[in-house]
N, C-alpha and C positions, 0 to 999 in steps of 0.2 A: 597423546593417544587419541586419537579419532573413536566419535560416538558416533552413538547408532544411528540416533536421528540424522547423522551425516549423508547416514547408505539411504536408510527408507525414508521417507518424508510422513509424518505423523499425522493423520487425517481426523477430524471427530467423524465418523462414522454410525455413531448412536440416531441422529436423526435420521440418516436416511437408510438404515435399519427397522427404525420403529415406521415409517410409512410403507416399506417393504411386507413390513411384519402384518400392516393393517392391509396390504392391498394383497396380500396371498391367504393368510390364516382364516381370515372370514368365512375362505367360499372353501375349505378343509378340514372334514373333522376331525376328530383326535382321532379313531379307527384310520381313516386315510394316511393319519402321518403317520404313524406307529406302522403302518404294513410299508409304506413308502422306505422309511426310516431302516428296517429290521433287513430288509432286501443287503445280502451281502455281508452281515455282521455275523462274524462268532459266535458272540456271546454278550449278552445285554444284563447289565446289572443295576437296577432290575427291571423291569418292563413294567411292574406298577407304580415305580416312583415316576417315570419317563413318565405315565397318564396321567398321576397327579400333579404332576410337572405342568404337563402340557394344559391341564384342565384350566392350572392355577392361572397362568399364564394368558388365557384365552379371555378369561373374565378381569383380568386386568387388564388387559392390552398390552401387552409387554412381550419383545423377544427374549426365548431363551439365549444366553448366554454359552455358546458352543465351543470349548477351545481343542487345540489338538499343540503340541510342540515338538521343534524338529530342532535338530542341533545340526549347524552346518559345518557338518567332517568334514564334509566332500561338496565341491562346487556341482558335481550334476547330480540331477533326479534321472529316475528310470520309471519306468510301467509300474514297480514294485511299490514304490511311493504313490503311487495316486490313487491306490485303492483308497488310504486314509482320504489322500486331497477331496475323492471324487464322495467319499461320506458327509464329509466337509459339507459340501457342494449339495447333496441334497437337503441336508439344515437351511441354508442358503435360500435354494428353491424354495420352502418353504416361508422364509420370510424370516430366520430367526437370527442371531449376530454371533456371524462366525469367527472367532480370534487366531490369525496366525501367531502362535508362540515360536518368536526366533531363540533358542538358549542359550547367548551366548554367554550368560555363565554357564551354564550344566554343563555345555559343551567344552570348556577348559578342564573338567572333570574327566568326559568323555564317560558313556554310558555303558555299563559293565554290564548290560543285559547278552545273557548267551555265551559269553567269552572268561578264559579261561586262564587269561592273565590281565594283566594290566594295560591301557590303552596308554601309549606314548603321549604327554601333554603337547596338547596345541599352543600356540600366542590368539592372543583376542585378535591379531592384525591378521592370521591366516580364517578365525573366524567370522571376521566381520568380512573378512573379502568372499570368503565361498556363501556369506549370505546375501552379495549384494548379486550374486549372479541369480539365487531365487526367484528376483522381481519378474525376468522373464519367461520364468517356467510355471509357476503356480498360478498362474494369472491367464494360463489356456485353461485353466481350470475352475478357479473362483474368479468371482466379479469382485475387480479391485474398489468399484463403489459401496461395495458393503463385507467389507474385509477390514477390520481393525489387526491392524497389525505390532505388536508389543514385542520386545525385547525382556528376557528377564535379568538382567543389569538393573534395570528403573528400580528394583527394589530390594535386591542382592548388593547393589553399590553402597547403598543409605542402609543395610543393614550392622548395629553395631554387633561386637562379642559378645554382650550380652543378649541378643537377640538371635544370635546363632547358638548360644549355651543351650537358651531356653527351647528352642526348637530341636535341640538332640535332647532335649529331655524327655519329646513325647511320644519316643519310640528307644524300645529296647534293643542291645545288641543281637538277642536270645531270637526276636521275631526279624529283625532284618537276615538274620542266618535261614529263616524261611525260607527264604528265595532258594529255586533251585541253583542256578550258579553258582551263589554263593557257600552256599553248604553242599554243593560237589567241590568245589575248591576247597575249602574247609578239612573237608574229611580227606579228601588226597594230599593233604599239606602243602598247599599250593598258595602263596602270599595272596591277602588281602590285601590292599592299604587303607588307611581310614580317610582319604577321601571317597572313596569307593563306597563305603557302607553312609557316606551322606548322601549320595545320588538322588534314593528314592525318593528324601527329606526334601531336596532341592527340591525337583519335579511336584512335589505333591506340596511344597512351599506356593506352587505358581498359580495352584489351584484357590488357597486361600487367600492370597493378593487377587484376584481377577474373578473373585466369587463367581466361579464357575457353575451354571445350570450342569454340566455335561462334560465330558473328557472323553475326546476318543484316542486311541492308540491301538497298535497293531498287535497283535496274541502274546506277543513276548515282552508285552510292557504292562500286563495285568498286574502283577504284584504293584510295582511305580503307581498305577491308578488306584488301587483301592489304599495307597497309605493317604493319597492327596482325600480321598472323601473321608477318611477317618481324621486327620488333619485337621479337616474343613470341621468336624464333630468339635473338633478337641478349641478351635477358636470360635467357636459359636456361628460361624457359618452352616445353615440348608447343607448335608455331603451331595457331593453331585453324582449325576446316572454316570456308570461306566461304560464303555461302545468300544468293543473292540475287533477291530476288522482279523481276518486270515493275512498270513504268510504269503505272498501270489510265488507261485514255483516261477522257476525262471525257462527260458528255453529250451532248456534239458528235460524239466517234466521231471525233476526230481530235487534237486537243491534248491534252497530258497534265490532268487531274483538278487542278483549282485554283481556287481561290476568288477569286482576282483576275480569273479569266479567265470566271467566272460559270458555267462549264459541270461545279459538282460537287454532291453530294448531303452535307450534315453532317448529322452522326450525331445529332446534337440537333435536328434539324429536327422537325416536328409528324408523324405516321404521314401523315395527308392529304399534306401536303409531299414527303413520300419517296416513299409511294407512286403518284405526278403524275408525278412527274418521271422515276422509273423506268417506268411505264407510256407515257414519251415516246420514251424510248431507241430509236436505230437496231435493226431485227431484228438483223443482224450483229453485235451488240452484246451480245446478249444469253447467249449462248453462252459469252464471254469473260466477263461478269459473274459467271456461274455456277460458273464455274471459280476465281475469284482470290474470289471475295465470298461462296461457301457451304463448308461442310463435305462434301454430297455425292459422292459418287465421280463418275469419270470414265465408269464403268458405265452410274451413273444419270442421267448428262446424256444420253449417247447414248441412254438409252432417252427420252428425254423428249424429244430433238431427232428423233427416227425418230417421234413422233406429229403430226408436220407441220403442226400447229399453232402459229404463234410467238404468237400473240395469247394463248391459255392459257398457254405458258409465259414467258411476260414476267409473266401476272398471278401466275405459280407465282414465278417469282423475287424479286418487287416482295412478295408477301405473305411469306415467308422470309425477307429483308433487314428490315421492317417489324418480323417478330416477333421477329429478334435484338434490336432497340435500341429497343422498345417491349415489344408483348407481343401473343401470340398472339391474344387476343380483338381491340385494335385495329386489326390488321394483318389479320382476317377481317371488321372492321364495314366497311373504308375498301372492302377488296377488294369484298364484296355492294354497298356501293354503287357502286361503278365500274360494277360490271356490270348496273345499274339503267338500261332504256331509257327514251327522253321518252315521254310521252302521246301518243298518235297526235292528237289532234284539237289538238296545239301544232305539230306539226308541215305542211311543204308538201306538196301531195300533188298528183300526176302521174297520169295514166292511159297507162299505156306498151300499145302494140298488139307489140311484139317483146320475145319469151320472154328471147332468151338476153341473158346479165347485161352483156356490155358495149354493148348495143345499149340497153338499161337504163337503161343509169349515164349514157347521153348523152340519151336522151328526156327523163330526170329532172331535164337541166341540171347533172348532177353536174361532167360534163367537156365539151368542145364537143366530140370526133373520137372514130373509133371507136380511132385509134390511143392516144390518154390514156385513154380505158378499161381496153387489153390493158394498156398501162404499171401502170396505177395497181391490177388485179389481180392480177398479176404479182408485184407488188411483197412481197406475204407480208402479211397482217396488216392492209394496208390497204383492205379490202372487206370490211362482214359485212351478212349478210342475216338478219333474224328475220319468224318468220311472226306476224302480225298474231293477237293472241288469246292463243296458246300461250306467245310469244315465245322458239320455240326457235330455235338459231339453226339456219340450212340449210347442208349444208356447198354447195359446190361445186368442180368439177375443171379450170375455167377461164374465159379469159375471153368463152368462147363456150356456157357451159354454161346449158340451157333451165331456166328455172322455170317450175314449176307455174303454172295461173292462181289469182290470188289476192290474199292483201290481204300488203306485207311492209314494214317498217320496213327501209331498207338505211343503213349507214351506209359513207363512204367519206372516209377521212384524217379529221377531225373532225363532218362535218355527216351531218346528220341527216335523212331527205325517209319520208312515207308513198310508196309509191307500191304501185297495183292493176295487175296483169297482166290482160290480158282473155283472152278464149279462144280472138282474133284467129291464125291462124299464121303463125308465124315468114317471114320473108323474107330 
């Protein structure tokens, strides 16, 4: 059987950590990292260990110790995965030492968070393969010079039966039944298996081998995290802070981000690809993207959302996501073209005798009522007008607002119409 060290190549990583750690932390106080830090997370457990953490830390010279683990089901990441990567990422920034946890034992368990039956076992050989495709996705993300990267094999392999007795001894079957999954399954008579209810033991095993400062994981791996710092109690380990990021919805604006359910963006997808699909995303959408998927502050969202255009800032966030996982020219060639209008002379053309835009949008056939007009200007982002020549766009202030007479391309939800205003008056 092929090991791990086969896939990733094992670096020491700790020194050029701790100069990391000296050349950011100094000129950062603890307030700075805690609000740096908290930007995008759920839920922080608890936010005064994280300062005495941080305090201790500072007057030692020591990076915390950050880990997060992933079991590789699946050969690709999506946008949904890097909200954790990208928390990662700001520990990192800060100088602290980030641990990629590869599981793959947990992963031969398969993680029973959320689900409602049993997960089909994998082979190590299908997990060691979908983790060596990892190296090139995680690594748009974190700095592979100060990423230690561990497999939790290293210490699950060299564990005896007595060393697994003792460790289901430090947890009840009474509190594992806590978990919501489990005790909805439970009570609907729906099999467990007793590898299932070692899961959390595993994962919160990982924490006490790698004396974890910190654990991050995504909203529905809370329970998993607080057994690994009760764990970390029960072996005389410091328990570590818990950091748990949100769910990112997926394209749909309603299910979680998932590749089975078709509604997510992977990070190896083509710039045109990412840039599509995020330029499809719900407005409401797009605010929460910007928060869990950029580096940005929360400053400069609000100022970008206070310029009341979502159309620009969808194409602001689609080109910023673009130039993490590609690069800044492709993610500026895809964007110019998006914003590239049809020919007028490919286009249908109307001659409307009524100015204002939703009396417009119905002359043109866009919509049959004047009532789907107001709806569909309303709506944010879904009406734009350019003027024929120029092709700038015109703003307007509603769905009764007068245009000029003239020649305009408008577009409304995907199509496209020339239409000429005359100099007719409004009625």
């Amino acid at each position: 059987m092929r090991k791990a060290a086969s896939y990733w190549q094992r670096t020491d990583t700790s020194t050029k950590a701790q100069d990391s750690y000296n050349g950011c932390l100094s000129a950062t106080s603890v307030d700075r990292q805690i609000t740096y830090l908290k930007k995008g997370l759920s839920e922080l457990i608890r936010e005064e260990d994280l300062r005495q953490r941080l305090e201790s830390a500072a007057k030692e010279g020591r990076p915390l110790r950050v880990k997060a683990g992933f079991d590789p089901t699946a050969p690709d990441l999506h946008l949904g995965h890097t909200v954790l990567i990208r928390k990662m990422k700001h520990f990192q920034d800060l100088g602290h030492q980030v641990i990629f946890l590869i599981g793959d034992m947990t992963g031969l368990i398969g993680d029973p968070s959320g689900r409602n039956i049993t997960r089909p076992p994998m082979t190590r050989e299908d997990i060691l393969r979908n983790a060596e495709t990892y190296k090139s996705q995680v690594f748009k993300i974190l700095d592979p010079a100060l990423t230690e990267i561990r497999f939790n094999s290293e210490w699950f392999d060299a564990m005896s039966f007595y060393e697994v007795i003792r460790l289901c001894g430090k947890y009840t079957v009474a509190r594992l039944l806590e978990r919501d999954d489990f005790s909805k399954r439970f009570r609907e008579n729906v099999p467990i298996s007793m590898h299932e209810l070692m899961y959390p033991l595993a994962q919160g095993y990982d924490s006490v081998a790698l004396k974890c400062d910190v654990e991050l994981g995504g909203s529905d791996q809370k329970f998993n995290l607080l057994v690994g710092r009760e764990l970390q109690r029960d072996y005389g380990v410091p328990p570590q802070i818990v950091g748990t990021t949100p769910l990112l919805e997926g394209l749909d604006g309603v299910e979680k981000m998932s590749k089975s359910k078709g509604n997510y963006v992977g990070i190896t997808e083509s710039p045109a690809d990412m840039f599509r699909k995020l330029m499809n995303i719900d407005d409401v959408l797009v605010w929460r993207y910007f928060e869990l998927l950029t580096d940005i502050s929360l400053e400069e969202i609000a100022g970008i959302r206070a310029g009341g255009n979502p159309v620009a800032a969808k194409k602001d966030l689609a080109t910023r996501i673009v130039s993490e996982f590609h690069s800044s020219e492709e993610a500026n060639q895809v964007a110019s073209a998006w914003g590239g209008l049809p020919p007028v002379e490919t286009l249908e053309h109307y001659t409307v005798a009524d100015a204002r835009l939703n009396r417009a949008l119905v002359q043109a056939r866009f919509v049959s009522s004047n009532t789907e007009a107001d709806k569909l200007v309303k709506a944010g982002g879904s009406v734009a007008v350019f003027r024929v020549g120029t092709q700038d766009e015109v703003p307007y202030s509603g769905p009764a607002h007068k245009l000029d007479s003239g020649s305009y391309i408008i577009r409304a939800g995907k199509k496209y119409k020339h239409v000429t205003i005359t100099d007719a008056p409004s009625v």
